[in-house]
C-alpha positions as CSV (number, residue, x, y, z in Angstrom):
1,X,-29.2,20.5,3.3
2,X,-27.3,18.0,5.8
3,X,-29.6,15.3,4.3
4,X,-28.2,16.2,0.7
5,X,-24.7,16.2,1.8
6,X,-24.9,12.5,3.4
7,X,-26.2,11.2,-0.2
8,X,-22.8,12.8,-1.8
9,X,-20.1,10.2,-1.6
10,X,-16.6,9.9,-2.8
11,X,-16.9,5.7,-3.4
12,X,-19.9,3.9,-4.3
13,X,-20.6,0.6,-1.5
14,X,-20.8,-2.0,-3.5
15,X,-21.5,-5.2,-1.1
16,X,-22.8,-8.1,-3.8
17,X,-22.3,-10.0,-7.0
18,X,-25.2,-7.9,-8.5
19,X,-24.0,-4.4,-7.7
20,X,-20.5,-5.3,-9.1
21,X,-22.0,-6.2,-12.7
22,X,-23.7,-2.9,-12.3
23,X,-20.7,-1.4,-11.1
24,X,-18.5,-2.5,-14.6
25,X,-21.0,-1.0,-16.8
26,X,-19.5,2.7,-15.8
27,X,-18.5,4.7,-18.5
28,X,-14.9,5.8,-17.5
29,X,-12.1,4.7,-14.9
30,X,-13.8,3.6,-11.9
31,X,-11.2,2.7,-8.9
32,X,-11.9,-0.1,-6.9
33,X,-10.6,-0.5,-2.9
34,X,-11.7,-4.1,-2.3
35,X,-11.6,-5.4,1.4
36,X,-13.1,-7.9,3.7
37,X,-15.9,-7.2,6.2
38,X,-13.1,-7.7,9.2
39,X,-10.9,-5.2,8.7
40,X,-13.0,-2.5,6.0
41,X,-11.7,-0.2,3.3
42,X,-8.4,1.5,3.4
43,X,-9.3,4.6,4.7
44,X,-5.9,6.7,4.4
45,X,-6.2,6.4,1.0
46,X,-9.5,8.3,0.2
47,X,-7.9,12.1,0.7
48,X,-5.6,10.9,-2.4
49,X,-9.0,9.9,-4.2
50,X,-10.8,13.1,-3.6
51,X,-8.0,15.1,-4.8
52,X,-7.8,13.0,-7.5
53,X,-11.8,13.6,-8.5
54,X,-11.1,17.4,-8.0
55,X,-8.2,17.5,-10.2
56,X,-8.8,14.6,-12.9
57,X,-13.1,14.3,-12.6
58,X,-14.2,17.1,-14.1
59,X,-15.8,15.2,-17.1
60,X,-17.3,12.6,-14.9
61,X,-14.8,9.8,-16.1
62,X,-13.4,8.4,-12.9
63,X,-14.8,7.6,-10.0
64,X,-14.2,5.4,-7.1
65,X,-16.1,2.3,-5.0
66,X,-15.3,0.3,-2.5
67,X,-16.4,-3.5,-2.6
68,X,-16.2,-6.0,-0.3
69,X,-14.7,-9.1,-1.4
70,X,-16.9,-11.4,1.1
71,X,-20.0,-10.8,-0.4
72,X,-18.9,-11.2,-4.0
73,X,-18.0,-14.0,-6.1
74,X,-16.0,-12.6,-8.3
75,X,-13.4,-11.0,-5.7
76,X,-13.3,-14.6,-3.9
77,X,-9.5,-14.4,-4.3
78,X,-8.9,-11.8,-2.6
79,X,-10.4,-12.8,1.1
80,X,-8.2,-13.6,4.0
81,X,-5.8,-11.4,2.5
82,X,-4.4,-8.3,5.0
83,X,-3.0,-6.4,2.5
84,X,-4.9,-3.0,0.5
85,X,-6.1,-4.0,-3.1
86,X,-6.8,-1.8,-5.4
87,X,-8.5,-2.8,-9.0
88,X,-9.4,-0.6,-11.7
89,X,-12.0,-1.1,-14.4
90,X,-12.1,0.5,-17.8
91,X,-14.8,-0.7,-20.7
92,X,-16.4,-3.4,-18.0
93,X,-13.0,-5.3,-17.8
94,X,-10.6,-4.9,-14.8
95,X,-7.3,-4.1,-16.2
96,X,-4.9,-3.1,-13.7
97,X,-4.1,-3.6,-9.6
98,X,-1.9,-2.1,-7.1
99,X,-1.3,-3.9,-4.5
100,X,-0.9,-1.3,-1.1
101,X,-1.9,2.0,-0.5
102,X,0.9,3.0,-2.2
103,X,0.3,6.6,-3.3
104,X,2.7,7.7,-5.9
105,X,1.9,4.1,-7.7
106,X,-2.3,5.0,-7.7
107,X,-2.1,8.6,-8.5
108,X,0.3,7.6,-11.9
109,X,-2.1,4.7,-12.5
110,X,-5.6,7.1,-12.4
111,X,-4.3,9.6,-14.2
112,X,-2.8,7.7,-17.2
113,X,-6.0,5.6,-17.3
114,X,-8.5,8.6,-17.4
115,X,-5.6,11.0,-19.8
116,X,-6.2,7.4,-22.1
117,X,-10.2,7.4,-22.0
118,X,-10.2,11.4,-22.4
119,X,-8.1,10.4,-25.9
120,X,-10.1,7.4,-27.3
121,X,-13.4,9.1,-26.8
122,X,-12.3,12.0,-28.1
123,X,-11.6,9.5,-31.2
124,X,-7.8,10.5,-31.0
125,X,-6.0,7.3,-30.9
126,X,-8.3,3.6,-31.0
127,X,-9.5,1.4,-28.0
128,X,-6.4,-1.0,-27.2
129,X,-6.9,-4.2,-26.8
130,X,-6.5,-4.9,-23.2
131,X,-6.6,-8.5,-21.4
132,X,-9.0,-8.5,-18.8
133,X,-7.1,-9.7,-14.8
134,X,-7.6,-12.8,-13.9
135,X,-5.8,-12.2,-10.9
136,X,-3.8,-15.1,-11.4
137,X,-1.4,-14.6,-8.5
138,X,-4.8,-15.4,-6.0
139,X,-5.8,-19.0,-7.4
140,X,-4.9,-22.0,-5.6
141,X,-2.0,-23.7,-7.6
142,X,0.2,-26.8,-6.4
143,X,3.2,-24.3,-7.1
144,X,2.0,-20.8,-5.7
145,X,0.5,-22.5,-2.3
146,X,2.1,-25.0,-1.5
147,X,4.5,-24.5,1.9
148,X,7.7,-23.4,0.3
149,X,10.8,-24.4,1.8
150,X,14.8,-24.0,1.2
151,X,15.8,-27.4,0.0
152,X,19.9,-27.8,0.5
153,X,20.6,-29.4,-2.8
154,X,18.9,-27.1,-4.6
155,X,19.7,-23.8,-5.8
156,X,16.9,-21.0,-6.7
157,X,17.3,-17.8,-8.9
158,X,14.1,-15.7,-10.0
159,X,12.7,-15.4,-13.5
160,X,10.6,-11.8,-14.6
161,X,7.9,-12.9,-17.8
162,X,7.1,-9.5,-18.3
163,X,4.1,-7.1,-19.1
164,X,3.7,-7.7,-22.9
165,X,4.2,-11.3,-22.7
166,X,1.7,-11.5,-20.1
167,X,-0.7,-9.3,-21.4
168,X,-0.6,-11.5,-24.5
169,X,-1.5,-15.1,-22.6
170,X,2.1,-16.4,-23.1
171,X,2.8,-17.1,-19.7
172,X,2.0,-20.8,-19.6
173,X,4.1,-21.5,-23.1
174,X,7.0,-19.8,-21.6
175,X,6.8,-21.3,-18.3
176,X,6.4,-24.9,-19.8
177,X,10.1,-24.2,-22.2
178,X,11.7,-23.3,-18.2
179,X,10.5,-26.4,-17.3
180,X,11.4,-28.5,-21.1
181,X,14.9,-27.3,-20.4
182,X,15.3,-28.7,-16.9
183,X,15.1,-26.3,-14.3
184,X,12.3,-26.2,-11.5
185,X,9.2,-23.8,-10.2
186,X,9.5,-23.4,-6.6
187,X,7.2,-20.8,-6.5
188,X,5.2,-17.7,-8.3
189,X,3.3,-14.4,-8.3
190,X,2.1,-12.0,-10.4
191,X,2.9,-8.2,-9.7
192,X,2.9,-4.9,-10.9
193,X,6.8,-4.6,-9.9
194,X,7.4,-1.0,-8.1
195,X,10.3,1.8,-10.1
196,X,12.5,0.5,-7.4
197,X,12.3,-3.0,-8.1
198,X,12.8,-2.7,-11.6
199,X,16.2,-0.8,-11.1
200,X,17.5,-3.4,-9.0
201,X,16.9,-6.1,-10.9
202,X,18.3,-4.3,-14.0
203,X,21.0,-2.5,-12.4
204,X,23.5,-3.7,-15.1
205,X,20.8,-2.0,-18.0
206,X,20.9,1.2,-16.1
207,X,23.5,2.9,-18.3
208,X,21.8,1.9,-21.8
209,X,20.0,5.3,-23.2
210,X,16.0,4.2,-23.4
211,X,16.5,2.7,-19.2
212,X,13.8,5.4,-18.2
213,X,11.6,4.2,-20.8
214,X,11.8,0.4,-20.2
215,X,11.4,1.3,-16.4
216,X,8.1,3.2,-17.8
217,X,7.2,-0.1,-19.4
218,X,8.1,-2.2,-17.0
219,X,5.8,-0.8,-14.3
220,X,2.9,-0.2,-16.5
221,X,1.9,-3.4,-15.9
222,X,1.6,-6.7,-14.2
223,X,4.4,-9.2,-14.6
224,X,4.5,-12.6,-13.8
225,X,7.5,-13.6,-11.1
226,X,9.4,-16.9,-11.3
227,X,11.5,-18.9,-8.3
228,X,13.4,-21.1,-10.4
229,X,15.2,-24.0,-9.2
230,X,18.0,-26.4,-10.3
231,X,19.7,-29.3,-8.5
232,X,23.1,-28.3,-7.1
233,X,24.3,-31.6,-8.5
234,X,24.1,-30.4,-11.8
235,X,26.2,-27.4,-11.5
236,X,27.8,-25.8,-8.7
237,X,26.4,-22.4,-9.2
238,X,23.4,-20.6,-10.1
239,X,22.4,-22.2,-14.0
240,X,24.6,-20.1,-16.2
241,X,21.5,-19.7,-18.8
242,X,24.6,-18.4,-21.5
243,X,26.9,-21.2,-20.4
244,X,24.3,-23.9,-20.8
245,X,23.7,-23.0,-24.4
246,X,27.6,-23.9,-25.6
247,X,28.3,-27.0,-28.1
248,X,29.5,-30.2,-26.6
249,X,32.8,-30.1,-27.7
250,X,33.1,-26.5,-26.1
251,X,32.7,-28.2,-22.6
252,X,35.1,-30.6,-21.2
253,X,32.8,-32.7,-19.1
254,X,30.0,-35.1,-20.3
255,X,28.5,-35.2,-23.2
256,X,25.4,-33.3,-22.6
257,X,21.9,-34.9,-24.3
258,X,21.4,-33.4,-27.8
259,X,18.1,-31.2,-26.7
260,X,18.9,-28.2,-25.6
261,X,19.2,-27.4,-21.9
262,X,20.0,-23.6,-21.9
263,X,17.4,-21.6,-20.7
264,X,18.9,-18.4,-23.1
265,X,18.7,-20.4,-26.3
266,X,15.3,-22.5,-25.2
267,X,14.1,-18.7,-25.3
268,X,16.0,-17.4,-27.8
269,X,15.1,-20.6,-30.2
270,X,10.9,-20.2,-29.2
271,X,11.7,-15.9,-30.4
272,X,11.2,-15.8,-26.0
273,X,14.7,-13.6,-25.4
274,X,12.6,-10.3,-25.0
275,X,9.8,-11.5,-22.6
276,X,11.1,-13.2,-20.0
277,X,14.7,-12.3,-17.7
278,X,16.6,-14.2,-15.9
279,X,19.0,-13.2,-12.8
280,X,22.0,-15.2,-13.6
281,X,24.8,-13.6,-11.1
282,X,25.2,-16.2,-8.5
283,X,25.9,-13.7,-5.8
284,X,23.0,-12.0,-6.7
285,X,20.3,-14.7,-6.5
286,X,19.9,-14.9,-2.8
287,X,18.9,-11.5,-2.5
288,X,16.3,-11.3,-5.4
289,X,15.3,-14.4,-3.8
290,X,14.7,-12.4,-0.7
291,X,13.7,-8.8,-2.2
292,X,10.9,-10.3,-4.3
293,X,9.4,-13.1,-2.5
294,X,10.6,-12.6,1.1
295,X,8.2,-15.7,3.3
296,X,9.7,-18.2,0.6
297,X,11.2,-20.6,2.4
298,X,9.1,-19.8,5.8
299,X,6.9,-21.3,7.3
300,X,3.1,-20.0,6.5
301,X,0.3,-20.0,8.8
302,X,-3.2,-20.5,7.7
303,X,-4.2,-18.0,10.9
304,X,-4.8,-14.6,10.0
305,X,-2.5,-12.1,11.5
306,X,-5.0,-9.3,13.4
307,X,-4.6,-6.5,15.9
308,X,-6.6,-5.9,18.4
309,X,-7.1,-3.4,21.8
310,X,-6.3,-4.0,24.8
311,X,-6.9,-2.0,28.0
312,X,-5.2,-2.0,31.6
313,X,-7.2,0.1,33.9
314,X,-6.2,2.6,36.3
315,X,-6.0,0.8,39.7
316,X,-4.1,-2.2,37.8
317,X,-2.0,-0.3,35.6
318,X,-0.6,1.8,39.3
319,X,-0.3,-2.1,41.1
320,X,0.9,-4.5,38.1
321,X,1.5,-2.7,35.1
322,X,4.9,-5.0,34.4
323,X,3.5,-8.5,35.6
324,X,0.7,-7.7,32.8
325,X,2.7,-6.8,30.3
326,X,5.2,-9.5,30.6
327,X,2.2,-12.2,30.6
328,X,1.0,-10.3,27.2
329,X,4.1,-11.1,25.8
330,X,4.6,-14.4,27.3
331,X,1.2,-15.3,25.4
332,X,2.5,-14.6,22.2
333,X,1.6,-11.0,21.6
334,X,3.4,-8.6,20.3
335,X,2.7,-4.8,21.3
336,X,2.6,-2.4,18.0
337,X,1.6,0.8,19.2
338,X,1.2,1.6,23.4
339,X,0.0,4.9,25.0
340,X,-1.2,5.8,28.2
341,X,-3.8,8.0,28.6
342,X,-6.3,9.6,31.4
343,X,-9.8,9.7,29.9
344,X,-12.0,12.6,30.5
345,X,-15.6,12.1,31.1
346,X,-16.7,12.7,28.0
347,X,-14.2,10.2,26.4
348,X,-14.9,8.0,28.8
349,X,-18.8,8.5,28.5
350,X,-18.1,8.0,23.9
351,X,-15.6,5.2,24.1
352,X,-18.2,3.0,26.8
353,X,-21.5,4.3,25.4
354,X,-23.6,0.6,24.5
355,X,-23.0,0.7,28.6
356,X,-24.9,3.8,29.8
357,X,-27.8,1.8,30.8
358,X,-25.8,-0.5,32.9
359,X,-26.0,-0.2,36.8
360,X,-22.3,-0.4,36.5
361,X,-21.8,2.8,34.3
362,X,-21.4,5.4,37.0
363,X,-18.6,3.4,38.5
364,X,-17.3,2.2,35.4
365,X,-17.0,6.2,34.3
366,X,-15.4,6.9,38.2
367,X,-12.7,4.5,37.7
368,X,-11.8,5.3,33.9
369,X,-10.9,8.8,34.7
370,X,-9.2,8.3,38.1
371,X,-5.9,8.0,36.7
372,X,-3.9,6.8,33.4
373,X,-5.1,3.8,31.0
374,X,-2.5,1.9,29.4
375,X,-3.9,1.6,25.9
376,X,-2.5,-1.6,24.0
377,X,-2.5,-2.2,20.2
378,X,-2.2,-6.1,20.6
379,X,-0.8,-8.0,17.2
380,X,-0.9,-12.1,16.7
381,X,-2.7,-14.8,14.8
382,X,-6.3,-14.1,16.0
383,X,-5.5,-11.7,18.1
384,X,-9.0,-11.1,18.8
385,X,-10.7,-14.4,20.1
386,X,-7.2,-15.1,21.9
387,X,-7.2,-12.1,23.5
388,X,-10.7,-12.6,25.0
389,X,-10.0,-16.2,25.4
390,X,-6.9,-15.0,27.4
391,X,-9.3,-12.3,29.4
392,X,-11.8,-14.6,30.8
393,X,-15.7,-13.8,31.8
394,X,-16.5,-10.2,31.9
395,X,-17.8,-10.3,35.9
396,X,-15.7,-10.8,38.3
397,X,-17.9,-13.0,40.1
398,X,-17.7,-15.0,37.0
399,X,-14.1,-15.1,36.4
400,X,-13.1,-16.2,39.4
401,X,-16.0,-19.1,39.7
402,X,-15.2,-20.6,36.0
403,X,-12.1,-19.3,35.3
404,X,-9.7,-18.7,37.6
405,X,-6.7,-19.1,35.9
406,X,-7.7,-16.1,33.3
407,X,-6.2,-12.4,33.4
408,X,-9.4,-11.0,34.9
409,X,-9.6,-13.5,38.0
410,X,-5.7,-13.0,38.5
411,X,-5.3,-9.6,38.5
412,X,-8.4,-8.6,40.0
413,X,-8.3,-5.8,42.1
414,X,-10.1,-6.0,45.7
415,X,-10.9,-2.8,46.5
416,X,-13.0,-2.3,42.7
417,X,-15.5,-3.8,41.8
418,X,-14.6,-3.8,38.2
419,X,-12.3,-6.5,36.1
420,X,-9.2,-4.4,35.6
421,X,-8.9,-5.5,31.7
422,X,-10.8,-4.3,28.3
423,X,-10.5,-6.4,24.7
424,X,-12.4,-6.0,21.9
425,X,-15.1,-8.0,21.0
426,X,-14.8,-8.4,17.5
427,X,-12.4,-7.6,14.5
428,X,-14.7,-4.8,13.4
429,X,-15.0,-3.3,16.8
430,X,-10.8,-4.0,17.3
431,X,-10.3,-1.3,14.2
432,X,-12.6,1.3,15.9
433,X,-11.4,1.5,19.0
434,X,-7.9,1.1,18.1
435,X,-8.9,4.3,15.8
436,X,-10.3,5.9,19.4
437,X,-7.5,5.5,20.9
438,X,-4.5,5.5,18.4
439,X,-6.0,8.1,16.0
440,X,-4.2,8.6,12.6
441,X,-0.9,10.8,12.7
442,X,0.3,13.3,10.7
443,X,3.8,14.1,10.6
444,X,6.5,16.1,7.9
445,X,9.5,14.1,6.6
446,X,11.7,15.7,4.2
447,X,14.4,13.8,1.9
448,X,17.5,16.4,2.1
449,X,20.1,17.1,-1.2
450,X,22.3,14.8,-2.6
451,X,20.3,11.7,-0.6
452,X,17.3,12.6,-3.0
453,X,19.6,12.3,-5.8
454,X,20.9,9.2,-4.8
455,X,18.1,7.1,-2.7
456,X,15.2,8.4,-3.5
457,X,13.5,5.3,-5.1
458,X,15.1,3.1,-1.8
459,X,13.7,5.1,0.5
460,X,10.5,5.9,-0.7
461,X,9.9,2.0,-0.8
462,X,11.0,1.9,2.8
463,X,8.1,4.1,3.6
464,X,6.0,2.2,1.6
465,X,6.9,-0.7,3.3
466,X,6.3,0.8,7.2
467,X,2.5,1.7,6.1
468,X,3.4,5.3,6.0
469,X,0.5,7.2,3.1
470,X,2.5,10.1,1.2
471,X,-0.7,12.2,2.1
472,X,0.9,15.0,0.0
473,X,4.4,15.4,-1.3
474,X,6.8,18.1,-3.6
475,X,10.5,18.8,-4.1
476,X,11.7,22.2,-3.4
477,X,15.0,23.9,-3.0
478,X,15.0,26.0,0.4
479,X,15.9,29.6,0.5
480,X,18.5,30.4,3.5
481,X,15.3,32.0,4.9
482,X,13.4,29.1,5.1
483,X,16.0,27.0,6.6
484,X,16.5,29.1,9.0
485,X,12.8,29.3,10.1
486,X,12.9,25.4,9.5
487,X,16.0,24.6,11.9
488,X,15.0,27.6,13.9
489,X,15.6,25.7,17.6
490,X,18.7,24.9,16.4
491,X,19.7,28.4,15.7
492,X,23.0,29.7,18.1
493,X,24.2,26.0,18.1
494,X,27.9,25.2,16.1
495,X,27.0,23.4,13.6
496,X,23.6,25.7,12.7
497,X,25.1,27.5,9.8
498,X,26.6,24.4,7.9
499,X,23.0,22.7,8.3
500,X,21.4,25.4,6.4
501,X,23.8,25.8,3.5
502,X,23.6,22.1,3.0
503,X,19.9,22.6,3.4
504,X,19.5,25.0,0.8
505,X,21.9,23.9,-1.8
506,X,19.8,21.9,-4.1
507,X,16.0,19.8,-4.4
508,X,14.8,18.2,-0.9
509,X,11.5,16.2,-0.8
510,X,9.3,17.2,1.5
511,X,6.4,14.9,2.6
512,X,3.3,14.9,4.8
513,X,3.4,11.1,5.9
514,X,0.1,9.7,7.3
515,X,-0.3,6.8,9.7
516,X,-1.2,5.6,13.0
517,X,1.3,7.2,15.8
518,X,3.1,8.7,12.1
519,X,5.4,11.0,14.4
520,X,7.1,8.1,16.9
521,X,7.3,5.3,13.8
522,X,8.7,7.7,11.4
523,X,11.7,8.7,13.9
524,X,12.3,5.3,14.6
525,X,12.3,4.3,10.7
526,X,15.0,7.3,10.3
527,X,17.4,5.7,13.5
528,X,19.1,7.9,15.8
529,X,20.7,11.1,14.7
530,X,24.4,9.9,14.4
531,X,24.8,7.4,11.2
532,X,27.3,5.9,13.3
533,X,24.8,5.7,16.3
534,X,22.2,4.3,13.8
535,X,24.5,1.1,12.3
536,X,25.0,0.2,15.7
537,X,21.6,0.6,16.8
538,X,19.3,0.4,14.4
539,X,21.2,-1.5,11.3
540,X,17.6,-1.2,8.6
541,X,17.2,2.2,9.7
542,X,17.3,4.9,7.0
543,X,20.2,6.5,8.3
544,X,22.1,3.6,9.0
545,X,21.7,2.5,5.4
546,X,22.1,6.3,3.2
547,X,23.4,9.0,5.7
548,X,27.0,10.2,4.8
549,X,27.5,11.9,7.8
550,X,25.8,13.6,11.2
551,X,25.5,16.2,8.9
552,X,24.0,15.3,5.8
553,X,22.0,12.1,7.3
554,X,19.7,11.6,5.0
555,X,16.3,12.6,6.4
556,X,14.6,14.8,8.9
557,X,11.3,14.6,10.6
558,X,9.0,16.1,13.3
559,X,10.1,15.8,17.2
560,X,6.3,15.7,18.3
561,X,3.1,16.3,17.2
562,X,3.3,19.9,18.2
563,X,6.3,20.0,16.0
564,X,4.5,18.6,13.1
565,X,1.8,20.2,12.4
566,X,3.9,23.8,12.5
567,X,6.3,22.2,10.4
568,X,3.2,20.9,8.0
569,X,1.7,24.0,8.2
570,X,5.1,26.3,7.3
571,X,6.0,24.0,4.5
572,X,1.9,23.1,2.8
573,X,0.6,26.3,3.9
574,X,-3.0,26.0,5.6
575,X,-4.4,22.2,5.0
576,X,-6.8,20.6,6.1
577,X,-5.2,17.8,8.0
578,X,-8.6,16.0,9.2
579,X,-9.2,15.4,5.3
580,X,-6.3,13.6,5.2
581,X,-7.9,10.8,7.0
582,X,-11.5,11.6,6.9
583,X,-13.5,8.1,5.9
């Protein structure tokens, strides 16, 4: 029976060009993680897809692979690249991509994609035409590639080409008119833009009656994002796209050449008004600028960005812990995630195992449980080999001998026999033991009343952005009773009775959020307490940015672990929390 379980899998492996032609010949939705050999599938995301299957799979339409872009040609676009990818193929053709492991986006995606097949098989509405990705966004352009910088005389504002017009191959013909009529292309992407991007760019549609269904439409799809760009010279704003579009003797400078220059009536002339938008407020276009393409203008590094572990032993840590750390970040590293911990033997004995046969391995295991390990989640541009280049020879003997500028010969330690310093070896090795020692979290967040209301969208993409999974998720109005139990170590204090009226006077989101060290990143991503406290402190902080007052501040979340998973478990009822991040 344990043999048969094994061969059950939630995602197909799909390593070569071969098994991916196989792979787009599945009847249904099939939902694709693709990732690089380095850094491997996205693993919080597989709880989503299982709940998913149970809930949406029943008629054996969707399923779920994972494919690693390395080994096949046709995901060449996607290697070196950090980030989550998620493709989705219907009919042999992949259709559709969300970028992240952005929950919320993926389960709407699957479920309208499999409620569409369930329809055109059951011969209720035809087979659309689709065009098939081409992931555009990934190929090597002078325009998309190229080092971007801020140029002084120039002025940028960002263009949306959206879904339809995409979807029907227009993209080039509009982008040529942009350029006919004058203005420049710093720089572009194509995106399936999130809800709350749409309703920031088209704050000033939000009041018109259908805005919920052109937000629908809008993130349905991929569109195609624009940097345009315009010498300052030729107006001293952002391109006034109506402006440009008035007669000559309606403007009292030079005559201006008889083509039209006006990027509203190039479009409006080519029937082009309703597939491509413009930002055209002048005090806007800085901060598009940065909200949808935030490293333009920066510098970019062909280095990958990596994490890997490091670890100071016992006897250092208790000697030199601060002279270590201080050269870590003199070197360039930054330190995500830090915990000291004192092994057990049976830790030690799993974490060390390929070593077991060493003569070394009785006093390795001695001196890993005498006493704390600081464990180190180390982040830079290959992190990795500089780490180990940093480290030096693994023998003492050695290090000292050819190396003795390197961390191992410096801080050695006379009275052990043992360098006092651990990296990984490899990237694939870096993500396992980081995972040993900096398991995945689970921690409850809620979203209290009127804040829900009124920055729901903005926060939810703030969590989106820390790398935080919505593991599982509901609104719900608490009963006095249940704030009470919630806020129960707050009970006898002054202000205990006001917190659960406001508590239980309308819809709060509450969220299981799912990460690495998920309880300690999610209090610092809600700031202190005390909005007040938190614009001081911590300016990006949620609180800092929504909280009204100590009172109503926005958000809550767990203290500790401990604290978490009663809170998880009083909210969800009974879960299975290793699920959440099982492989």
């Amino acid at each position: 029976m344990a043999g048969k379980k094994k061969e059950v899998q939630l995602q197909a492996v799909i390593t070569n060009q071969s098994q991916w032609d196989e792979m787009l010949l599945t009847k249904g939705v099939t939902v694709i993680d693709v990732y690089q050999a380095w850094c491997g599938p996205c693993k919080a995301v597989v709880n989503l897809f299982r709940k998913l299957k149970n809930e949406h799979g029943e008629d054996d339409l969707l399923h779920f692979a994972v494919a690693e872009a390395d080994g096949i040609v046709t995901l060449q676009a996607f290697r070196d690249k950090c980030e989550p990818v998620f493709l989705f193929c219907v009919d042999s053709k992949i259709i559709a991509i969300v970028r992240g492991a952005n929950a919320p986006l993926l389960s709407k995606t699957v479920i309208e994609l499999v409620e569409e097949e369930r329809r055109i098989l059951a011969g209720e509405i035809e087979r659309p035409e689709v065009q098939e990705l081409v992931f555009l966004e990934e190929k090597t352009s002078d325009i998309s590639t190229k080092e971007s910088y801020l140029e002084e005389e120039v002025i940028y504002s960002i263009a949306i080409i959206k879904p339809d017009a995409l979807a029907d191959g227009r993209v080039e013909e509009i982008k040529q008119k942009i350029t006919e009529a004058g203005f420049g292309l710093a720089a572009e992407e194509e995106k399936t833009l999130t809800e709350t991007q749409v309703r920031d760019f088209y704050s000033h549609k939000a009041e018109q009656p259908d805005f919920e269904d052109f937000v629908t439409f809008m993130t349905g799809g991929p569109s195609h994002i624009l940097v345009i760009s315009k010498p300052k010279e030729v107006t001293d704003t952002v391109p006034q796209w109506k402006d440009l579009g008035k007669s000559d003797e309606d403007i009292p400078a030079e005559p201006q050449p008889e083509k039209p220059n006006s990027l509203q009536e190039v479009l409006e002339t080519e029937n082009m008004l309703n597939l491509c938008d413009v930002e055209d407020r002048i005090e806007e276009a800085s901060r598009q600028l940065a909200f949808f393409f935030p490293d333009f203008g920066k510098k970019k590094s062909s280095q990958n960005v990596e994490k890997t572990l490091a670890l100071i032993r016992p006897s250092l840590l208790k000697e030199r812990k601060n002279s270590v750390l201080k050269r870590i970040k003199d070197d360039g590293f930054t330190i995500a995630m830090q915990r000291e911990i004192i092994l057990t033997e049976e830790q030690a004995r799993q974490f060390y195992k390929e070593h077991e046969n060493e003569d070394f391995f009785p006093t390795l295991l001695e001196q890993m449980t005498s006493g704390p390990t600081l464990a180190l989640a180390l982040m830079r541009e290959n992190a990795v080999e500089h780490w180990r280049d940093l480290l030096g020879p693994k023998t003492l003997e050695e290090a000292k001998e050819k190396s003795p500028t390197s961390l191992r010969s410096e801080y050695a330690v006379d009275s052990v026999p043992l360098n006092q310093l651990h990296g990984s070896a490899s990237c694939g090795k870096a993500e396992k033991e980081l995972e040993f020692f900096f398991p995945v979290e689970h921690t409850l967040a809620v979203i209290k009343p009127t804040t829900l209301q009124e920055h729901k969208d903005d926060i939810m993409q703030k969590v989106t952005n820390a790398g935080f999974i919505v593991s599982q998720m509901k609104e719900t109005t608490f009963t006095r009773e249940m704030a009470t139990q919630f806020y129960k170590a707050h009970e006898g204090k002054p202000f205990f009775d006001q917190l659960v009226d406001y508590m239980s006077e309308g819809l709060s989101m509450v969220m299981i959020l799912t990460k690495e060290n998920a309880v300690e990143e999610w209090r610092q991503l809600m700031g202190p307490t005390d909005p007040d406290t938190a614009k001081e402190s911590s300016p990006d902080s949620i609180r800092a940015q929504f909280a009204q007052d100590i009172l109503r501040n926005a958000v809550h979340g767990s203290s500790n672990k401990e604290h978490a998973l009663k809170s998880i478990e009083y909210v969800f009822g009974e879960i299975d929390l290793n699920s959440l991040s099982n492989n």
